[in-house]
Phi, psi and omega in degrees: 000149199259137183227091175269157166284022183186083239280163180286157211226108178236145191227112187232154177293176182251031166268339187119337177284163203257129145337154166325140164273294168350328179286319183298315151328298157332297167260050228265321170305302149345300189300310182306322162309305196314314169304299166302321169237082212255329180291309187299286182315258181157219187236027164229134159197158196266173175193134159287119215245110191275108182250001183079211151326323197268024179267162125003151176242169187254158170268016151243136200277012175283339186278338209067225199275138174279138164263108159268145172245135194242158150269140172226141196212130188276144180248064203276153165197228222339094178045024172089024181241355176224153155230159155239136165230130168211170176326123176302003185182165161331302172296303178313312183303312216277337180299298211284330168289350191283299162346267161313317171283355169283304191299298197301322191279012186241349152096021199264097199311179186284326202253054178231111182264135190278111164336077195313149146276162161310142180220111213264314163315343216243098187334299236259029160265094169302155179265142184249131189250127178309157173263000000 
């Protein structure tokens, strides 16, 4: 008998087909917190879906860049050796294929980090300015 130290982890839409393994690369850092405090966090967490340049414009141009956010939510079961994660929703499902199929169809590797833009509206964001 195989004994792990850790459960296996499977990330699925919520029909049952398996997520991007790209989308998982991507936040790979994020999933990996969620998990190390998965007692504190709970089985729901959110992740901002990073596009850089490549975001969305908002259509009003005082907004910038659209920020999307997904829900994600864990199922552990047989005794704490499997989790499943898939979108806390519909929307969430439907953001992160979009997502993914955006990025990937656009040659953007999963670990290629973006550049946000300035989103000039939004006040309670302070500018942090070099001295």
């Amino acid at each position: 008998m195989v004994t792990l130290d850790k459960p296996v982890t499977v990330f699925e839409y919520r029909g049952g087909r398996p997520m991007p393994g790209w989308f998982v690369e991507r936040y790979d850092d994020e999933l990996t917190a969620w998990g190390r405090n998965f007692r504190k966090i709970g089985p729901v967490k959110h992740v901002v879906l990073r596009e850089g340049a490549l975001s969305d414009l908002s259509p009003d141009p005082e907004y910038g860049a659209v920020l999307y956010r997904v829900g994600l939510v864990a199922e552990v079961s047989d005794g704490g050796r499997r989790v499943t994660v898939r979108p806390l929703d519909e929307q969430s499902e439907a953001l992160i294929a979009r997502h993914c199929e955006k990025l990937m169809r656009l040659g953007v590797p999963a670990r290629a980090v973006l550049v946000e833009p300035e989103r000039p509206g939004i006040p309670i964001l302070p500018r942090i300015v070099a001295p």
